[in-house]
N, C-alpha and C positions, 0 to 999 in steps of 0.2 A: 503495500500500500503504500511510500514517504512523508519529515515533522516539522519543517522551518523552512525560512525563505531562501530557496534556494542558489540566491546571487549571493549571500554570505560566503565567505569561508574559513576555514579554518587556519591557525597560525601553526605551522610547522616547524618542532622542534629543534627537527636536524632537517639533513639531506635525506628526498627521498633517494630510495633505493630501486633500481630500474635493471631489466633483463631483457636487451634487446636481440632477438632472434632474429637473423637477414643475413639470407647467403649472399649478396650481391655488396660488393666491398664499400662500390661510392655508397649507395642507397644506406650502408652501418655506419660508416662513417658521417654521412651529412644528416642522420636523425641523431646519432650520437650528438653530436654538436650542439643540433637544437636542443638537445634534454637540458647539456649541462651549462647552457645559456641562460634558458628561457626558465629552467624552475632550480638552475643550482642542482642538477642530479648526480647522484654516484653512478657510474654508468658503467655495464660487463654487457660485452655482448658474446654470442656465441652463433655461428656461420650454419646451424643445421637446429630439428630436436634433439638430437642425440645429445649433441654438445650443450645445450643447455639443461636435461635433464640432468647432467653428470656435475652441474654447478648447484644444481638446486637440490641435491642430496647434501651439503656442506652449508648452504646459505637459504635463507630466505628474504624473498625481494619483495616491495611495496607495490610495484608493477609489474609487468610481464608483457613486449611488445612483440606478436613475429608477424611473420606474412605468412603468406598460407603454400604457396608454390616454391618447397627446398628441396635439397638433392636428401637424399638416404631417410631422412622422414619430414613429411613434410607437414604442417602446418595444424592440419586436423587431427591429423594423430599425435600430435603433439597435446595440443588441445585436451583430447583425450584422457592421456598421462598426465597432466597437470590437474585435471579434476580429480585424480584418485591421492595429490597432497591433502593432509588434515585439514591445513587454512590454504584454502586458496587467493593465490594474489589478485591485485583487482589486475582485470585483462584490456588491453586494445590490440584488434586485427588491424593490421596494417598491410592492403594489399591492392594491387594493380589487377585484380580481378573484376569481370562485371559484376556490378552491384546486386543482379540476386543471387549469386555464389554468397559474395561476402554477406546478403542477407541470412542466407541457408546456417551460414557458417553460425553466426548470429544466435540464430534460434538455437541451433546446437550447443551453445554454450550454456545456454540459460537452460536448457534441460539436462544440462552435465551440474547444474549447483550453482555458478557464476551469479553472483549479485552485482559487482563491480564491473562492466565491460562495456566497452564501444567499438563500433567497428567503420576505421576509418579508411576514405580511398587514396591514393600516391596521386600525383606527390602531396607530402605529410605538409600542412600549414599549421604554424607556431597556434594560429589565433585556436584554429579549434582544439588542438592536443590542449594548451591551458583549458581552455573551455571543458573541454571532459575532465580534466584534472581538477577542476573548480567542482564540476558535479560532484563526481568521486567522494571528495570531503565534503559535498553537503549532507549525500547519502549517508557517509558513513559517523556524519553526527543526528542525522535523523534516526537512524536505527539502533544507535546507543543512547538517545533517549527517550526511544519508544521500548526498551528493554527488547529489542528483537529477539525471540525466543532461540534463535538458528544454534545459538550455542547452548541451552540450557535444555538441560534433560526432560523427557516428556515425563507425567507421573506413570508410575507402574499402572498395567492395565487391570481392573478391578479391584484398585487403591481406596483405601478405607477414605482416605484423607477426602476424596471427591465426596463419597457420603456427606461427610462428616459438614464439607464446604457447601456442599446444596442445602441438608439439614438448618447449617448454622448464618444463610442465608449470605454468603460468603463471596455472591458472586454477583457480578451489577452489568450496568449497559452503560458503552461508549458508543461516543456518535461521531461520524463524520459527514459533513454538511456536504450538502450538491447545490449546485449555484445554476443557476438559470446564465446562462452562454452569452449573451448578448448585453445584461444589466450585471454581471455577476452577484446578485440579490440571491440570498441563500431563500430554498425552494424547499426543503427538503434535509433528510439526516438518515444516513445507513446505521443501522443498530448492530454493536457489535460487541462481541462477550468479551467480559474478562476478572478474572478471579484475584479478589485482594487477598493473598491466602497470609493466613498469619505469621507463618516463615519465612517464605520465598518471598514475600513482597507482590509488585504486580504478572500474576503470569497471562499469557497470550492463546488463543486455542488450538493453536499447534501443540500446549503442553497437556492438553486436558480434553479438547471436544473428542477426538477418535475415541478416548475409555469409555467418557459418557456414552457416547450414538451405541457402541458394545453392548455398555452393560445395561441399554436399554431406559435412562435417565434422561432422554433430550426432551419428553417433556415438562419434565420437573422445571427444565433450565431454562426452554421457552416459556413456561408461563411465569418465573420470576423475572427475565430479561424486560418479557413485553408488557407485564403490569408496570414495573419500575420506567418504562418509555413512554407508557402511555400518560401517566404521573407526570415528566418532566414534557412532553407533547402537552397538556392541560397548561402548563405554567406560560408554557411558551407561546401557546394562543394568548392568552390574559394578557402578555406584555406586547399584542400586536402582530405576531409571528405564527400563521397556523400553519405548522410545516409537516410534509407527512413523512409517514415513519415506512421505511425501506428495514422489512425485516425476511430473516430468510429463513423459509422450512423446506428439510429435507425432502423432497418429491417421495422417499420411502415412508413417509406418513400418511400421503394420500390413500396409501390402504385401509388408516383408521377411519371407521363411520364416524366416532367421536367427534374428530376432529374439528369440523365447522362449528360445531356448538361450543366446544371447548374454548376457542378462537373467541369465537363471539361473546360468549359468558365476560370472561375477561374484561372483553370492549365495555361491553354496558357497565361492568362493576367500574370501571374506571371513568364511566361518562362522556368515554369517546365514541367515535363515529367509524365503520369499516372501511367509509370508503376514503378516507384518510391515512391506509394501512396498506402500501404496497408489499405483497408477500413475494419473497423473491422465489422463484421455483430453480433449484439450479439446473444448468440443463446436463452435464455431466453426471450423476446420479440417477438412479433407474431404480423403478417400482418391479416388483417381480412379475405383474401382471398389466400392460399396458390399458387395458379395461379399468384397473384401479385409479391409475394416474387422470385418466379421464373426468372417471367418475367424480374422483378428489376435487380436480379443478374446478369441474361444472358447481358442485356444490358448495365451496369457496366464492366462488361468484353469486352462485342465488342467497348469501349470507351478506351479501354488498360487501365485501372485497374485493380490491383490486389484484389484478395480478400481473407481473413482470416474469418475463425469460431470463434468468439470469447467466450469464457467462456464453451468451449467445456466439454461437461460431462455432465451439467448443465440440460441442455432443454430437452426438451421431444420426440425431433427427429433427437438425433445428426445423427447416422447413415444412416437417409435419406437426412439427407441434405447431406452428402459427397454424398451419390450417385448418389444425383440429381445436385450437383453444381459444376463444378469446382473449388473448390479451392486451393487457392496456398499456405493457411499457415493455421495450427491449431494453436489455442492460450488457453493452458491447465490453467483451471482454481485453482486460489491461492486454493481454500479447497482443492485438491488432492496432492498440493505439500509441503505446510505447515504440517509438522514432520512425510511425507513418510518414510524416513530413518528407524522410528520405528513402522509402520502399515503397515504390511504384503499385508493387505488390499490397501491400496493407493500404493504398490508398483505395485498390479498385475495392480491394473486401470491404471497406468502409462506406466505400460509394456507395455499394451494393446494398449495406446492411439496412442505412442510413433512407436511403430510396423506398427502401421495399417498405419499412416503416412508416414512413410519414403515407405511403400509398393505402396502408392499412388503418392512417389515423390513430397510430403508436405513436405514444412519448419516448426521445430517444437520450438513454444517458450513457455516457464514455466514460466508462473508470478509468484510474493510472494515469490519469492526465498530469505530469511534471514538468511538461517541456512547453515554454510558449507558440514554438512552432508547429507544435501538434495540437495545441488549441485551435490556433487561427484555421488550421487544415481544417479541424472539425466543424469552425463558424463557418468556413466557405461552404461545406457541405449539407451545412444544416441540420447539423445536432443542436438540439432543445436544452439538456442539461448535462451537468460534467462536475463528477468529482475526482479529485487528486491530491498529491501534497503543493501541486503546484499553487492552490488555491485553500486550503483547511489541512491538516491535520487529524486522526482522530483525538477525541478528546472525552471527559469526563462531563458530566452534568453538570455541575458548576462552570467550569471551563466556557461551557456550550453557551449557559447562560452570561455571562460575563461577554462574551464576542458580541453576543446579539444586542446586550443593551449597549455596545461601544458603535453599533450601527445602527441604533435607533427603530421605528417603528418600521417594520414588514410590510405595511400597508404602502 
């Protein structure tokens, strides 16, 4: 998701540390230059992967730069072996290849673990390597202080302590705000878990939802999340802001009959309204009987709920679920919007998504939104709403309230 503004940066102790891979002599030499110009770097390079594999067994480097086309291993495979280090370094492709190679390459990474990486084309310009270098350390202070889970242990699975933290009511809703595209006027707040547990501090649900959805507790979680939102949702009309709540259930509940009532129950005990309540359905997730998922939806809707596709693009039947579901909102997934601006490719999918939506008279929101030029891509296209760190942060109830009254009345 990303937690601060990302033109900040951080003040850097030493010299970063750099591993430049590039078999081509001028090409190692004239980026070498740049590093230890333009940010003061310590610079090793090495002419293949091999050779740099053989350095990163002794050292560990803050960056890691290669191209993709070297003699004896080249690029990808390299790639490869650098995702199976414990910490991996933040990465930039550096290469003279057509841009949807270097996109392909791209995505490869981010499915190998890479949190840190860019992928740039030759010849290298000073402005943009700073420029990614600048992200880098925004990212990498936004997810030390959003406690990013990636290093901290999940809880054991069928862990008393999860008991103990739903019992002991242990666990609350963060929000992150979606902003209407055109006014940036916050529209809206995605509901998102997280356990104040009385050891660990705050954890994230990477450490905790998989035990739950197991051990069969997710609606204990959903109905303490969405009471405690509907609660801070009531406050937030009263001061002007009636913002609706972007909450998600598992598409494997649509098998329960309960459900809608349960949903609903809720609503009225808290004196809100359903159709104020986008339910996210993910679309990656599956009911074991497609008939149930149906069913589930149809009756979600006749409860006056709304509902959103979420993580659209993703699953393996977007297209049939539009056609079989009414929905009222698609929710384009962060990998199609994350550095669109320069992949021809994620521009048509967006076109496409973005098109086929507003054709259905769907609301369209773009998560992952961090980058200004993949905004603007989205305003020219005509996406409706948009959340990222580029624009909010998640944050806490208080928090939430506090930003709203520093921008005055919603109306």
């Amino acid at each position: 998701m990303s937690e601060d503004d990302a033109s900040k940066t951080l003040p850097r102790a030493k010299s970063p540390t750099v591993l430049l891979v590039e078999d081509h002599v001028f090409q190692r030499e004239y980026v070498a230059q740049q590093l230890r110009a333009d940010i003061a770097a310590e610079v090793e390079c090495a002419s293949n992967g091999i050779q740099a594999l053989t350095l990163l067994k002794d050292k560990r480097y803050d960056l890691v730069i290669c191209d993709l086309a070297m003699p004896d291993m080249d690029g990808i495979v390299f790639i490869k072996r650098l995702a199976q280090l414990n910490e991996k370094p933040n990465l930039v492709v550096l290469s003279s290849q057509p841009a949807s190679l270097i996109q392909l390459v791209e995505r490869l990474a981010i499915s190998l673990g890479f949190k840190q990486l860019s992928a740039l084309a030759k010849p290298l310009s000073s402005g943009e390597l700073s420029a990614t270098l600048r992200r880098f350390d925004s990212a990498r202070s936004q997810m030390a202080m959003a406690k990013d889970d990636r290093d901290a242990s999940p809880i054991p699975s069928g862990s008393i302590e999860i008991l103990e933290g739903l019992i002991g009511n242990q666990f609350t809703a963060w929000y992150q705000p979606q902003h209407d595209i055109n006014t940036s006027r916050i529209v809206g707040v995605e509901v998102l878990a997280r356990w104040n547990h009385p050891s660990r501090g705050l954890l994230l649900p990477g450490q905790f939802l998989n035990t739950i959805i197991a051990a069969g507790w997710i609606n204990q979680l959903n109905s303490m999340l969405l009471e405690k939102a509907l609660r801070a949702q009531a406050a937030w009309r009263a001061m002007g802001w009636p913002l609706t709540l972007s909450f998600n259930i598992p598409v494997s509940l649509l098998c329960e009959e309960s459900l809608p009532e349960r949903l609903l129950s809720i609503v009225e005990q808290c004196g809100g309204d359903p159709a104020t309540l986008m339910l996210e359905l993910t679309e990656t997730t599956e009911t074991d009987d497609y008939s149930d998922y149906l069913a589930g939806a149809a009756r979600l809707k006749l409860k006056g709920f709304k509902l959103s596709i979420d993580d659209y693009g993703t699953g393996y039947s977007s297209l049939l679920n539009l056609m079989s579901i009414p929905f009222d909102e698609i929710k384009i997934d962060q990998v199609f919007v994350q550095g669109a601006h320069k992949s021809p490719v994620a521009q048509a999918a967006l076109e496409s998504s973005i098109s086929l939506a507003r054709r259905l008279k769907m609301k369209v929101v773009a998560e992952g939104v961090d980058d200004p030029q993949d905004l603007a891509l989205l305003k020219a296209l005509g996406c409706s709403t948009v959340q990222g760190y580029l624009f909010s942060k998640p944050m806490a109830a208080s928090a939430m309230e506090r930003l709203l009254r520093e921008r005055g009345s919603g109306r």
